[in-house]
VMD Tcl script that builds the backbone (N, CA, C; Angstrom):
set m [mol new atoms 318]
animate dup $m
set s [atomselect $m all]
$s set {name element resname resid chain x y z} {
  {N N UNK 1 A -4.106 -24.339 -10.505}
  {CA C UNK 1 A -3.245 -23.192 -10.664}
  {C C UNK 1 A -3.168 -22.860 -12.148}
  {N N UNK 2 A -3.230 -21.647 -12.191}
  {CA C UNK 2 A -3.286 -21.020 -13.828}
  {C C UNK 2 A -1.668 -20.806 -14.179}
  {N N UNK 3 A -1.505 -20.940 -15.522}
  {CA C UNK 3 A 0.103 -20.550 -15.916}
  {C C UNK 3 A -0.310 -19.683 -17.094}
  {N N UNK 4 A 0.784 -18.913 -16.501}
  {CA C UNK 4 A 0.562 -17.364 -17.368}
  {C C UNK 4 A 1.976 -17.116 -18.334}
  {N N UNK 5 A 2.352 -16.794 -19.516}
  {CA C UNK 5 A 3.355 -16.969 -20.224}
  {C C UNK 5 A 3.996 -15.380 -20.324}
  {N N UNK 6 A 4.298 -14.253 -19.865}
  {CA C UNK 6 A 5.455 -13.323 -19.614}
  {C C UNK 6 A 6.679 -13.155 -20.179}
  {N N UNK 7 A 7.025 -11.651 -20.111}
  {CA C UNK 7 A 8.677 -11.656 -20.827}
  {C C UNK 7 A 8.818 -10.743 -19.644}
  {N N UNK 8 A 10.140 -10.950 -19.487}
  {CA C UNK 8 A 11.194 -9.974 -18.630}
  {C C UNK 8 A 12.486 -9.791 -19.548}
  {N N UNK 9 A 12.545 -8.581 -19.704}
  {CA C UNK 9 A 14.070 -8.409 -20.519}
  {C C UNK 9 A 14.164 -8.828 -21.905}
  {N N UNK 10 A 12.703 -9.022 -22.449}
  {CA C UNK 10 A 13.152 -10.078 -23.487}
  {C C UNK 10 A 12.836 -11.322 -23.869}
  {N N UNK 11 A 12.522 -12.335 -22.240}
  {CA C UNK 11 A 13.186 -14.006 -22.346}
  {C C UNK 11 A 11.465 -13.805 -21.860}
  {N N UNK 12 A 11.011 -15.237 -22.290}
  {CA C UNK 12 A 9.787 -15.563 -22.118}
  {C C UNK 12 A 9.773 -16.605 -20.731}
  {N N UNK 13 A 8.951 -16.585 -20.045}
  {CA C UNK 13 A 8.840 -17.322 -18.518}
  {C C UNK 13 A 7.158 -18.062 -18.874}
  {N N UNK 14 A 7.038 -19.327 -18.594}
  {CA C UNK 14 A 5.838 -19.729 -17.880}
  {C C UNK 14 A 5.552 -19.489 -16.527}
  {N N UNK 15 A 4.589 -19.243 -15.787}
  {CA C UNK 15 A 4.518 -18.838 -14.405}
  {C C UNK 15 A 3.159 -19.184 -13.657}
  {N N UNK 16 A 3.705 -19.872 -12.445}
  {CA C UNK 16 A 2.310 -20.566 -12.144}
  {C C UNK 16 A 1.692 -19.290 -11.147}
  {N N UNK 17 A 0.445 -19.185 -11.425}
  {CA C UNK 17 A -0.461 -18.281 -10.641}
  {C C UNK 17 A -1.607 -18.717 -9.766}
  {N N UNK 18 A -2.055 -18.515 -8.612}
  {CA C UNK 18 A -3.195 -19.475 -8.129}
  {C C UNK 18 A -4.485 -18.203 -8.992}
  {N N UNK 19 A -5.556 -18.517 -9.274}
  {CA C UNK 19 A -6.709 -17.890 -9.933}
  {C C UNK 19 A -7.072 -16.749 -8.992}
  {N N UNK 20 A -7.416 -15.872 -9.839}
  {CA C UNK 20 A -8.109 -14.414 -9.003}
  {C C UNK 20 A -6.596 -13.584 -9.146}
  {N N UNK 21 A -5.435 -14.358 -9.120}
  {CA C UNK 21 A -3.955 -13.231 -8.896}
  {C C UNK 21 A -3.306 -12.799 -9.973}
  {N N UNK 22 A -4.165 -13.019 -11.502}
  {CA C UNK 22 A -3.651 -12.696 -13.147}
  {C C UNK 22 A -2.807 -11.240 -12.803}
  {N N UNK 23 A -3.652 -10.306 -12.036}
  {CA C UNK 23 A -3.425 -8.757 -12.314}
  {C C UNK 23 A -2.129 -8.289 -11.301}
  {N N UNK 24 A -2.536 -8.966 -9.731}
  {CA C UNK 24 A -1.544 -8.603 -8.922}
  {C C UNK 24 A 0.298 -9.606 -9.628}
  {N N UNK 25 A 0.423 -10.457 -10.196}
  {CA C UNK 25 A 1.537 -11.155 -11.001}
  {C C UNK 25 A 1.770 -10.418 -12.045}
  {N N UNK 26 A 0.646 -9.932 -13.262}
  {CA C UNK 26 A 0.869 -9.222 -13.940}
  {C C UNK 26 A 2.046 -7.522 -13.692}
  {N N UNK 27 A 1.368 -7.297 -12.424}
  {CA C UNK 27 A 1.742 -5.702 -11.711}
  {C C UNK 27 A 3.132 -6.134 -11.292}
  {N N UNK 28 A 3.386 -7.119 -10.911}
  {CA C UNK 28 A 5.098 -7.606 -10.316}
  {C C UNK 28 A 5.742 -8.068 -11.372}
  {N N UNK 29 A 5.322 -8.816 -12.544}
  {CA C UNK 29 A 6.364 -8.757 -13.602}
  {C C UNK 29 A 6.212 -7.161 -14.304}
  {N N UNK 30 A 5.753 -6.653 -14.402}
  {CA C UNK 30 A 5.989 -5.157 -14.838}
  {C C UNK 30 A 7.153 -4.340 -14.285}
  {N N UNK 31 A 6.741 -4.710 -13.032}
  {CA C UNK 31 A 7.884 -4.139 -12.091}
  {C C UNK 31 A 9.170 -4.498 -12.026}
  {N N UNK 32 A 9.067 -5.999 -12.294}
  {CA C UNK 32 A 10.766 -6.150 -12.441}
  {C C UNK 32 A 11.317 -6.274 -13.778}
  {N N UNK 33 A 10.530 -6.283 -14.943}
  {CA C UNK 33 A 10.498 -5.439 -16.103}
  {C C UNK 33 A 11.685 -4.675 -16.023}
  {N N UNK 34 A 10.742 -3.567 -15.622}
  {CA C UNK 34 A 10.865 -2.211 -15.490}
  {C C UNK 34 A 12.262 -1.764 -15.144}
  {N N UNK 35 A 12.482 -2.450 -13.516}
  {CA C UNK 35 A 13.678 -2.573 -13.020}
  {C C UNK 35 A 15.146 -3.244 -13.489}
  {N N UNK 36 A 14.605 -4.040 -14.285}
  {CA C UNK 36 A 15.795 -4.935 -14.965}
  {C C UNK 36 A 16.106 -4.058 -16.375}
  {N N UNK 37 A 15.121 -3.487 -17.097}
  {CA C UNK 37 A 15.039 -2.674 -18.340}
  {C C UNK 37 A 16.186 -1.343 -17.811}
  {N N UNK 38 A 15.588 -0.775 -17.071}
  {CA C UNK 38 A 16.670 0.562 -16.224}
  {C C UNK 38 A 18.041 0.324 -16.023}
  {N N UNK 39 A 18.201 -1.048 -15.182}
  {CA C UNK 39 A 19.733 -1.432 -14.982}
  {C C UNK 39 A 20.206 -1.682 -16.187}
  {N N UNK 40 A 19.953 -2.594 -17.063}
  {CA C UNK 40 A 20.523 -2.495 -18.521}
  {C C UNK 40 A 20.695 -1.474 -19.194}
  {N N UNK 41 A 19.797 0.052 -19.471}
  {CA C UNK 41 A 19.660 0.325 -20.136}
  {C C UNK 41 A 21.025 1.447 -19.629}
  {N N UNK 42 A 21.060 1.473 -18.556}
  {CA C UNK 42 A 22.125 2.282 -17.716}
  {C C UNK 42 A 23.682 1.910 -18.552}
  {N N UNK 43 A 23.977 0.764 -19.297}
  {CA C UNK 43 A 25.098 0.782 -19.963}
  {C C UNK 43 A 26.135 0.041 -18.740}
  {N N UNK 44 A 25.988 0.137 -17.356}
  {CA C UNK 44 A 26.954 -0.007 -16.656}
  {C C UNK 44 A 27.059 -1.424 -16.351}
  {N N UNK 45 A 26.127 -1.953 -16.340}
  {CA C UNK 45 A 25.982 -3.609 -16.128}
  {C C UNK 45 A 25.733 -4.506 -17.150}
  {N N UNK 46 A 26.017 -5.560 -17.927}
  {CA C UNK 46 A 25.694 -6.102 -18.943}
  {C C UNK 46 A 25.213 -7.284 -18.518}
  {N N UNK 47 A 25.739 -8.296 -17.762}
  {CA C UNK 47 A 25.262 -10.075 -17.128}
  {C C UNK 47 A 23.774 -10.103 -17.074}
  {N N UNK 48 A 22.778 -10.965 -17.355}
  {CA C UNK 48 A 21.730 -10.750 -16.914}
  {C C UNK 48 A 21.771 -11.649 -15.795}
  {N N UNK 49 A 22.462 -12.247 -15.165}
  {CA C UNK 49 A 22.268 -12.622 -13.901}
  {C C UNK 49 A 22.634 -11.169 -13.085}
  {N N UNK 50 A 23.698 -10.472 -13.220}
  {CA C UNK 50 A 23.930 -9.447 -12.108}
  {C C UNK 50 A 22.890 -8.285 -12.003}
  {N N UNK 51 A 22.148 -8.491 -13.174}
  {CA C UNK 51 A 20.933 -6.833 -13.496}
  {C C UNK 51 A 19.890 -7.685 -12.608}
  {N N UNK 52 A 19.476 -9.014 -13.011}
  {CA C UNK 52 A 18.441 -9.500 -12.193}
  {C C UNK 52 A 18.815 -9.428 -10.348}
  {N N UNK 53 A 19.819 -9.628 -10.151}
  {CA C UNK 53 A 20.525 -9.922 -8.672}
  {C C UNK 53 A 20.378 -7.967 -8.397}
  {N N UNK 54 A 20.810 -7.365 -8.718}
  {CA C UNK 54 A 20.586 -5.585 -8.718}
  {C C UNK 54 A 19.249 -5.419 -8.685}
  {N N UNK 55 A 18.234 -5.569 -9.711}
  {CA C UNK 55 A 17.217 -5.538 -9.586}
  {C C UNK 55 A 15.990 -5.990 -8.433}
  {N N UNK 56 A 16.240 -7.402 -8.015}
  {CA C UNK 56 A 15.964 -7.704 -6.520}
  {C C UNK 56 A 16.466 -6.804 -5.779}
  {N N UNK 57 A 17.783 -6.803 -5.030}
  {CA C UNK 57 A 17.854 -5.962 -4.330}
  {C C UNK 57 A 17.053 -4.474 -4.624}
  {N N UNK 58 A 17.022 -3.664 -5.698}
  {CA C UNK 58 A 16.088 -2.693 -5.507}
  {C C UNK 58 A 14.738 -2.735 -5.453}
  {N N UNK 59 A 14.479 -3.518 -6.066}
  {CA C UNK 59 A 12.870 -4.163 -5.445}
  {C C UNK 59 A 12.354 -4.227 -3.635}
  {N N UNK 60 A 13.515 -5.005 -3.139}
  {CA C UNK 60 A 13.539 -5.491 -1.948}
  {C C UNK 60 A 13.529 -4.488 -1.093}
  {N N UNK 61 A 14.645 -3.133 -1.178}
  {CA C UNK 61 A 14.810 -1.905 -0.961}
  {C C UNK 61 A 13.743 -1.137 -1.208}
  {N N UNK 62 A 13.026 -0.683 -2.244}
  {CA C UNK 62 A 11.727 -0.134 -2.028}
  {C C UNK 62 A 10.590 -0.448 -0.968}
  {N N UNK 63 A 10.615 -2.006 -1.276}
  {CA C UNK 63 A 9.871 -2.262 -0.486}
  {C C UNK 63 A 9.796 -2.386 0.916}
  {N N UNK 64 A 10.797 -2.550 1.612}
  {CA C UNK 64 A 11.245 -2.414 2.873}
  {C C UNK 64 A 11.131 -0.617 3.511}
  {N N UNK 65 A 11.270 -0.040 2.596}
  {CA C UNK 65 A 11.291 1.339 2.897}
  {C C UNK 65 A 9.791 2.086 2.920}
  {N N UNK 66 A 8.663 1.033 2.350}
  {CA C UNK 66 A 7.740 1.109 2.219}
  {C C UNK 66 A 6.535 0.962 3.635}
  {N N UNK 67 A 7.734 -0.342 3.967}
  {CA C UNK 67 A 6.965 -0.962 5.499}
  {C C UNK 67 A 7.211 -0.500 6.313}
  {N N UNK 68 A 8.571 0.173 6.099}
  {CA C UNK 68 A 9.163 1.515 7.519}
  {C C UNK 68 A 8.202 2.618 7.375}
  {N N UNK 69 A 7.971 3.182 6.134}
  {CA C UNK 69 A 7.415 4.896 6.156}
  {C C UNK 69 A 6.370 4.716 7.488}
  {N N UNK 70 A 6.151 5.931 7.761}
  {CA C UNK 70 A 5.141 6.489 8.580}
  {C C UNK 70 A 3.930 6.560 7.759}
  {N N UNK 71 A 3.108 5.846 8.585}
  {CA C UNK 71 A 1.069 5.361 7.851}
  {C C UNK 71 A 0.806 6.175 7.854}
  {N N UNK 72 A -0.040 6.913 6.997}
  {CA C UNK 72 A -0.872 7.984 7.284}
  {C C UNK 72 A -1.813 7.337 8.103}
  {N N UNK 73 A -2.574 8.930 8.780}
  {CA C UNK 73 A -3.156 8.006 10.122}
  {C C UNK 73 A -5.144 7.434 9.171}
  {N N UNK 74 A -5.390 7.041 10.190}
  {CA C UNK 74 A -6.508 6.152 9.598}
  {C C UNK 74 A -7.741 7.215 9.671}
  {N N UNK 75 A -8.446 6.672 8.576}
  {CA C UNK 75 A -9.452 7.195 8.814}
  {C C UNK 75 A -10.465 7.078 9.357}
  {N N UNK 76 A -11.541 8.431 10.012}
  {CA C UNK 76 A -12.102 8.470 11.199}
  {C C UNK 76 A -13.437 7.222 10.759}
  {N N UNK 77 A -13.694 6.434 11.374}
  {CA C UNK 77 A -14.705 5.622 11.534}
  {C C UNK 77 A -16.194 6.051 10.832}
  {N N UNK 78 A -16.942 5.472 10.365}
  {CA C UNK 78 A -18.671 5.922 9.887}
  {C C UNK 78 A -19.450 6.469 11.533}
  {N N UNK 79 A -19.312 6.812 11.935}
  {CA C UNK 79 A -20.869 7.087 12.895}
  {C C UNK 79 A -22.060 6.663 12.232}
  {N N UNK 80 A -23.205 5.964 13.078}
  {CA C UNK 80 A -24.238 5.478 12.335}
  {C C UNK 80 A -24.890 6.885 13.060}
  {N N UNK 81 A -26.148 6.844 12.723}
  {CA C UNK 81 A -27.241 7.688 13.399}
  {C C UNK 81 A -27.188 8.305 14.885}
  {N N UNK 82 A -27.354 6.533 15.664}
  {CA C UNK 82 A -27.339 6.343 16.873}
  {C C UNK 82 A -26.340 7.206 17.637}
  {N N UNK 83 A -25.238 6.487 16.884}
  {CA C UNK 83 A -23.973 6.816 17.553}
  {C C UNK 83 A -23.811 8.644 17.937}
  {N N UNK 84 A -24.351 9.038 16.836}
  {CA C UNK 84 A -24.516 10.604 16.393}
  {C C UNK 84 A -25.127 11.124 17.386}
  {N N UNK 85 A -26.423 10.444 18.077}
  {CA C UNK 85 A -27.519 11.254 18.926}
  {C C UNK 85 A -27.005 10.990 20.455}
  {N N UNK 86 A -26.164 9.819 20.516}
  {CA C UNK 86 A -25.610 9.335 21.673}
  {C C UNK 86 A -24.610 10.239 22.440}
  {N N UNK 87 A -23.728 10.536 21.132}
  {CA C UNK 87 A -22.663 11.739 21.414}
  {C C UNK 87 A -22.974 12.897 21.669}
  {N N UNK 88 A -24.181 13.345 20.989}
  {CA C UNK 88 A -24.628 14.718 21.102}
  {C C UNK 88 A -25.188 14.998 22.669}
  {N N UNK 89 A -25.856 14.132 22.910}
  {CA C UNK 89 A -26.649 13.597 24.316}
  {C C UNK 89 A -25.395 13.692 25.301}
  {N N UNK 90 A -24.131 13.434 24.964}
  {CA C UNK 90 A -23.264 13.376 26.052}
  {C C UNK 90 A -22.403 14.404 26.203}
  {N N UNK 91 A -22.476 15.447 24.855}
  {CA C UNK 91 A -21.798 16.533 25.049}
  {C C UNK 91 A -22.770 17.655 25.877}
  {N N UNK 92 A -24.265 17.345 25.169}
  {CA C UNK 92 A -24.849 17.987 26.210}
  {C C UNK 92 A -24.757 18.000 27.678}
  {N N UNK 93 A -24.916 16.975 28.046}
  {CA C UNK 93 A -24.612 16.839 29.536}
  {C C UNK 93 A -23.872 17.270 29.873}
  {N N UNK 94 A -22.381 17.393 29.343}
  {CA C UNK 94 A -21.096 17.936 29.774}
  {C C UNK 94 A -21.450 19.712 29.679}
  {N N UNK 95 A -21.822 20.221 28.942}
  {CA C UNK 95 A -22.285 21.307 28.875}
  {C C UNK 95 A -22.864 21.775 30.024}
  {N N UNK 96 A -24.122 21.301 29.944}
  {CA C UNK 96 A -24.814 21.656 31.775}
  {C C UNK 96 A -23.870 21.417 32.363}
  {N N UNK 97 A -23.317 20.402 32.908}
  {CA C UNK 97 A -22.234 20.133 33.785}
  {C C UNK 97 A -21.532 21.446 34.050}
  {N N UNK 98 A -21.023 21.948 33.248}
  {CA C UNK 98 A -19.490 22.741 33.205}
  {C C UNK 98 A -20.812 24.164 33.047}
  {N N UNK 99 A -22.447 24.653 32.683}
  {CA C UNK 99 A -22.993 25.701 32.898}
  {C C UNK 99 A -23.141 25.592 34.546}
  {N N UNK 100 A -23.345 24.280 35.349}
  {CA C UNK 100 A -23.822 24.539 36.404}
  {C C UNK 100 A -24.997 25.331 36.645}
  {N N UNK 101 A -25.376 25.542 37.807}
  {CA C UNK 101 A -26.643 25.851 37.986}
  {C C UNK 101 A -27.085 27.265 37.526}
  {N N UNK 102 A -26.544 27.967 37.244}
  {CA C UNK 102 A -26.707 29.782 36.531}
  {C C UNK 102 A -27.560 29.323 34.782}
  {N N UNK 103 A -26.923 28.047 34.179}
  {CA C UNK 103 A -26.778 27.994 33.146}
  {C C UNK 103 A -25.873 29.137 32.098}
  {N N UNK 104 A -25.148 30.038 32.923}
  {CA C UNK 104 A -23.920 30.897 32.038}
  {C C UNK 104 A -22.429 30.596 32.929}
  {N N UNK 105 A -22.179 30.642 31.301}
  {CA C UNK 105 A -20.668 30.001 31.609}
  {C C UNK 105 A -19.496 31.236 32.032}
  {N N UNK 106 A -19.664 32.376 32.343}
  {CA C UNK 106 A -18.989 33.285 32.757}
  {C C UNK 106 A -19.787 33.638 33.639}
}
mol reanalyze $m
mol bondsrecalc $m
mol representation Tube
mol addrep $m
């Protein structure tokens, strides 16, 4: 495990990281940075235990509101080639089908 040395607010943290996760740890102390920097800077709270305890909770709150939103829907799959000539082949059919024997559809 890698240890990575950080400030929040100021105060310096050692922090253990497993390898490959420098950037995603990096991106979450930013964030509560960020969040703890705002509540302070707001004048209304001074404790740094209560800005950190505020700060979780809005962390926690974003993120929860994150896992509720509505997904955008997914996107449509690759078609290979095959798949392409397979479909076409089957809309045709449906076509005749629905021309019936005239071959006109009115």
């Amino acid at each position: 495990m890698k240890q990575l040395e950080v400030s929040i607010l100021g105060q310096v943290y050692m922090l253990g990281c497993p390898e490959g996760g420098e950037a995603l740890l990096q991106a979450a102390v930013a964030a509560v940075d960020r969040e703890m920097s705002s509540i302070r800077d707001s004048g209304k709270v001074k404790a740094r235990e209560r800005i950190a305890v505020l700060a979780a909770l809005n962390l926690a709150y974003q993120l929860a509101e994150r896992q509720t939103a509505p997904q955008p829907p997914a996107a449509p799959a690759v078609m290979s080639a095959n798949d392409d000539s397979d479909e076409l082949a089957a809309l045709m059919r449906r076509v005749d089908a629905a021309l019936g024997e005239d071959g006109q559809l009115l």
